[in-house]
N, C-alpha and C positions, 0 to 999 in steps of 0.2 A: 509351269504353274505361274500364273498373275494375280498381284493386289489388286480386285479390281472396286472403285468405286461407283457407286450409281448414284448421282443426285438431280435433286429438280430447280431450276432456276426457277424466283419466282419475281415480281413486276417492281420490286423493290419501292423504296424512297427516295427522292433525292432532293434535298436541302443547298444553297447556293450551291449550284452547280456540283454537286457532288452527292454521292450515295451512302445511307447510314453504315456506318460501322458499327459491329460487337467487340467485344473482347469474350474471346471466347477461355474457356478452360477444360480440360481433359487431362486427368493424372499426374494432375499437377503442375501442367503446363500451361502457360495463354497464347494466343494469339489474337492479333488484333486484325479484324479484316471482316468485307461487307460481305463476305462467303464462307461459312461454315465446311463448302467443298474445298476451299483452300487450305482451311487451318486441317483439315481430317485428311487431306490430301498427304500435307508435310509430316504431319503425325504419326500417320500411319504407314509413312514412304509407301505411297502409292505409283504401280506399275499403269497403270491405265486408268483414265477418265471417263465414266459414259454420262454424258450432261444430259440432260432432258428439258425442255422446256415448250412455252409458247410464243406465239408471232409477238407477243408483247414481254416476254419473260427479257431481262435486264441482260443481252446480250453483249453490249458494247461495255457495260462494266466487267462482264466475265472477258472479257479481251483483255482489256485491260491488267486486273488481278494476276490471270495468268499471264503475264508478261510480254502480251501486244504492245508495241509502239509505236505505230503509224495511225498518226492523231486524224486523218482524213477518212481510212477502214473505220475507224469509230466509231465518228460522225454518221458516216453511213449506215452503220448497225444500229445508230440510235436513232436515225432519220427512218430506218424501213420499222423499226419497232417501233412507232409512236404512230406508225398508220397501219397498224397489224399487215405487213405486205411482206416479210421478213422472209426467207427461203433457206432451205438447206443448201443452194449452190451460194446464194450470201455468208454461208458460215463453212464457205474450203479453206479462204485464208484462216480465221479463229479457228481450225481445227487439227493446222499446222503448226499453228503455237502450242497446242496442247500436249502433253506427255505420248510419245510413241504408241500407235494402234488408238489411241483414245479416239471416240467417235461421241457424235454430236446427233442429236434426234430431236424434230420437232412433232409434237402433238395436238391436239384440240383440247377446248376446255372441260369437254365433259359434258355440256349442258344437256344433251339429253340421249338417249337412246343408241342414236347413230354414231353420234362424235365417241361415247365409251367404248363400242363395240371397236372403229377406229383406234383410242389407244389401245386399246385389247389383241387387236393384230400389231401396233409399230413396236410393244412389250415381246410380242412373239419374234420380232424383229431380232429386238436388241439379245435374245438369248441367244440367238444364233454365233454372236462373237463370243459368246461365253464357252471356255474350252474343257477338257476333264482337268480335274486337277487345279481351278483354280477359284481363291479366294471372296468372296464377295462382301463387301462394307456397302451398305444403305444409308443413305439421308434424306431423311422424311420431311425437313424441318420446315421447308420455301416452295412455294408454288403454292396452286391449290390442293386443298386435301385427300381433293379425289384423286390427285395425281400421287398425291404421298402415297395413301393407300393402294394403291394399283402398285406403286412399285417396289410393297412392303407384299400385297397381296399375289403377283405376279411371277415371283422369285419362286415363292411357296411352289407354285402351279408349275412352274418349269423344270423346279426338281425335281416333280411327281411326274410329270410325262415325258420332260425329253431325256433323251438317252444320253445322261451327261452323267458326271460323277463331279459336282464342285460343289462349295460349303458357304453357307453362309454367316460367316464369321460374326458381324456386325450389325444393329442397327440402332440407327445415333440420330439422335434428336437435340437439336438446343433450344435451350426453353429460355429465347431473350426475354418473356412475359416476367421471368422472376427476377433477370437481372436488377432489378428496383431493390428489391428487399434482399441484392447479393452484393453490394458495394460496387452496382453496375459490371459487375462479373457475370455472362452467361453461359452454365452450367453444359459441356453437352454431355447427355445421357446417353448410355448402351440400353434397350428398348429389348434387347433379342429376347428376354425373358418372355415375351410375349409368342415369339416362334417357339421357343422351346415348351410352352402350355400346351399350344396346338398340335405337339406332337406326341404329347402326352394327354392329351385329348383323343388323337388318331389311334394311340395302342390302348387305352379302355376300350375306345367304340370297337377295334378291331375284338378284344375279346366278349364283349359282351355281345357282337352283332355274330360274330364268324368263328366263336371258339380260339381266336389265335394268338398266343402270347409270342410268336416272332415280334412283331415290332415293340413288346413291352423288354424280351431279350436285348433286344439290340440299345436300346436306352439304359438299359441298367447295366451294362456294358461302359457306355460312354461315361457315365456319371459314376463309375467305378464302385458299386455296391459291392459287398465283398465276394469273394468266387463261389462260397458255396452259396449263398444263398441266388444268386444267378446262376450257377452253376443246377438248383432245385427248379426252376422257372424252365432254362431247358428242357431237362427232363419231363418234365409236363406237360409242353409245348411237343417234344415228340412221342411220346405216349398218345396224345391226342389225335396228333398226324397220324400216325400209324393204327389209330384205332384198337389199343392194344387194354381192353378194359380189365385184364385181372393184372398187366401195371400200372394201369390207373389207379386202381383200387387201392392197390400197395404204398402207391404213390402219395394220395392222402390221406392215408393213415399214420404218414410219416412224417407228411410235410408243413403243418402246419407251426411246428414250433419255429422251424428256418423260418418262414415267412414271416413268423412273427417278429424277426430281426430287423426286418427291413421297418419296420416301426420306430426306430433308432434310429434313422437316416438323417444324414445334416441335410439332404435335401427335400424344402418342404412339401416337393408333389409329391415325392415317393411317399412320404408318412399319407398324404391325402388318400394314395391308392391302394394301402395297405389293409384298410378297410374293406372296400372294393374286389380286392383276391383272397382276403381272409373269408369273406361271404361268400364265397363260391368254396372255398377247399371244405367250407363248413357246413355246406348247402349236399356236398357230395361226401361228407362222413358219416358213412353210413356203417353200421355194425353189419348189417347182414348182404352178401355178395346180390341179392335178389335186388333188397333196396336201392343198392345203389348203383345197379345194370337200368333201374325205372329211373331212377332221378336222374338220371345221366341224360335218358331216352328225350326226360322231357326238358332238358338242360339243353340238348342238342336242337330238338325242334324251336326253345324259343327262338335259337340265333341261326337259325333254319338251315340247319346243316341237316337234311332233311334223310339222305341217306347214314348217315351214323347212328340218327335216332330210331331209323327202321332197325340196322342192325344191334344196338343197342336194347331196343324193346323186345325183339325176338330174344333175345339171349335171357333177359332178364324173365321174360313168361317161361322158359323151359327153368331155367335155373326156380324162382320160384316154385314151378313146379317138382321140383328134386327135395326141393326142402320139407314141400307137403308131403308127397308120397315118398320117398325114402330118405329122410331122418337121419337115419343112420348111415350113410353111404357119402360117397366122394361123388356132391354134386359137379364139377370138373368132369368125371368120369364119362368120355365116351361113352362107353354100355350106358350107363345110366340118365345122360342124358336125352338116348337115343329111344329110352323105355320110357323118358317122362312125357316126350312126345307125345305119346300113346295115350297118357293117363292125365291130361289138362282138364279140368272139370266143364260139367256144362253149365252155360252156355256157351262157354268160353272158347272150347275146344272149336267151335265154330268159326268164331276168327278168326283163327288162330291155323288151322289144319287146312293143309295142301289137296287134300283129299275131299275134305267138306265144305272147301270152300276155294273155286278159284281167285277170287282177288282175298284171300287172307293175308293175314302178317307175313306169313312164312314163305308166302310163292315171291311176294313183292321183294322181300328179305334177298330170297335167294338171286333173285335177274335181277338185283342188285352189286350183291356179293359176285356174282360169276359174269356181271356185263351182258346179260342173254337180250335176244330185243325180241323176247313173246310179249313186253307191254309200253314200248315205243310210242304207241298213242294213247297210254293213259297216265302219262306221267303225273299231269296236274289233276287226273281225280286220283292216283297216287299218294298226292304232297295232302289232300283236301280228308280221303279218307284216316291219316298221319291221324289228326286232332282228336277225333272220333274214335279212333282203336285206342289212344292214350287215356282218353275220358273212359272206355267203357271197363279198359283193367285196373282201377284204380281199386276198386271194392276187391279184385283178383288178391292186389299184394297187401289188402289190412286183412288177410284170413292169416291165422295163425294152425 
């Protein structure tokens, strides 16, 4: 496992002969120096440097900083960047002086189309040194923005696709704009709040698009909400998976006071989202096993989990049905659900029946349920007649 840092040089200042300095601060500590990668380097004992910059980005000062002394190397680094001619075999020596494995990258400025697409493969580049198991610190603060953002934006996307398993511990910004009104102190900020939204953004969308409270588990995990009520979130989460609708049922009729805890959270997304799952546990409390087999049905089809909703809606037209015609009986009951079949009123019994109807609810239910491929080619008027058989029972479950 490595600290690794990733930051952007950017074209700097330079006043008699020399380049602006900060003084920088982070927990309580300063440093002074024209590199934010320096001070966050020593701070945070960092194992590895991945420098990024352009043909003009302040090369010969980063030599420098980091502990270059052969004043004619320099010179050269400040002669090939002041006529953007600067190469990545011009930065072997500067990259020898660097911390062990550190590696140096040069990229475009972004201006238009081709040059991003360009940083967008040398970012897919730099992942590839990126190993399981190790740390990542971000600085956003120097270069252009677009390069900040790529490489605040680009970490994100290499989590997500490559087969790697490392964290992204950090991302630190200094804000020298305020050192003014800071006693010429500038502040650097940790930023990662901003990763941590978008992944709290990614387990709403996940449940509102897909049904899936896996990635809201795994967050409330990390920010340590307490066990049972993470412990309820599971439960849910596999109920769902497994399509198991009378513990589902059980489930919310239970669970809404737990969830209500997480309202209490020091942490302010989790109170934001507590809203957000309370409207669903409350959306799907439904007093009678009918209702809440339909609202499921049509719960599933918004986030187009398309076959749960079939099996869902099928379940819930027999079971309605059991309530109508036997009353008194254990709608559950095998036998009895097997005789409500029989007795769905009409016109309903139409969409509904295997017999009176090849594309009904029940044929499409079952070569779903059992994987059959008698409707291989009608998937999508499948998904299209879904909408249509939901609208037309909706009058089915207000009959008392």
């Amino acid at each position: 496992m490595a600290k690794i840092l990733i930051s952007s040089l950017g074209t700097g200042f330079k006043q008699d002969g020399e380049y602006q300095k900060a003084k920088y601060e982070i927990d309580g500590k300063k440093y002074e120096t024209s590199f934010i990668a320096d001070a966050l380097s020593t701070h945070l004992c960092i194992d590895k440097l991945f420098l990024i910059g352009t043909k003009k980005s302040i090369w010969d000062e980063a030599y420098s900083v980091f502990g270059g002394e052969d004043d004619s190397y320099q010179e050269l680094l400040y002669e090939k960047q002041e006529k953007a001619s600067i190469s990545i075999e011009n930065l072997q020596i500067f990259t020898k002086n660097l911390l062990k494995d550190s590696k140096v990258f040069i990229v475009e400025y972004g201006v238009n189309e081709d040059e991003l697409w360009n940083n967008f493969e040398k970012f897919l580049e730099i992942v590839e040194y990126i190993k399981d198991g190790d740390e990542l610190y971000i600085d956003i603060t120097h270069s252009f923005r677009s390069l900040s953002l790529m490489s605040f934006v680009m970490t994100q996307f290499a989590s997500s696709i490559a087969d790697k398993n490392f964290k992204i511990v950090g991302v630190y910004y200094g804000m020298f704009e305020y050192s003014g009104e800071n006693s010429g102190i500038t502040p650097i900020v940790d930023i990662k709040i901003l990763l941590e939204i978008q992944e709290w953004i990614k387990a709403i969308d996940a449940i509102k698009k897909y049904s899936d409270f896996d990635p809201l588990v795994r967050l409330l995990e990390e920010e340590g909400v307490e066990k049972e009520v993470n412990k309820t979130f599971i439960q849910l989460n596999n109920t769902i998976e497994i399509a198991n609708l009378a513990a589902l049922h059980q489930f919310v009729k239970t669970a809404s006071k737990k969830i209500n805890s997480i309202k209490n959270s020091n942490n302010k997304i989790i109170k934001l989202l507590a809203p957000e799952v309370l409207k669903l546990v409350d959306e799907l409390n439904q007093d009678k096993m009918s209702d809440f087999q339909f609202t499921l049905a049509k719960w599933f089809y918004r986030n187009k989990n398309y076959a749960l909703s079939y099996m869902a809606l099928a379940e819930a037209i027999v079971t309605k049905t059991c309530e109508l015609k036997f009353p008194d009986e254990d709608s559950s009951s095998v036998e009895t659900r097997t005789e409500a079949k029989k007795r769905i009123d009409h016109p309903y019994n139409k969409e509904f029946s295997t017999s009176l109807n090849e594309n009904g609810i029940s044929i499409i239910r079952n070569n779903i349920a059992h994987q059959l491929s008698d409707r291989k080619d009608k998937v999508n008027q499948d998904i299209e007649k879904l909408s249509k058989f939901i609208k037309t029972f909706e009058p089915y479950f207000k009959k008392q």
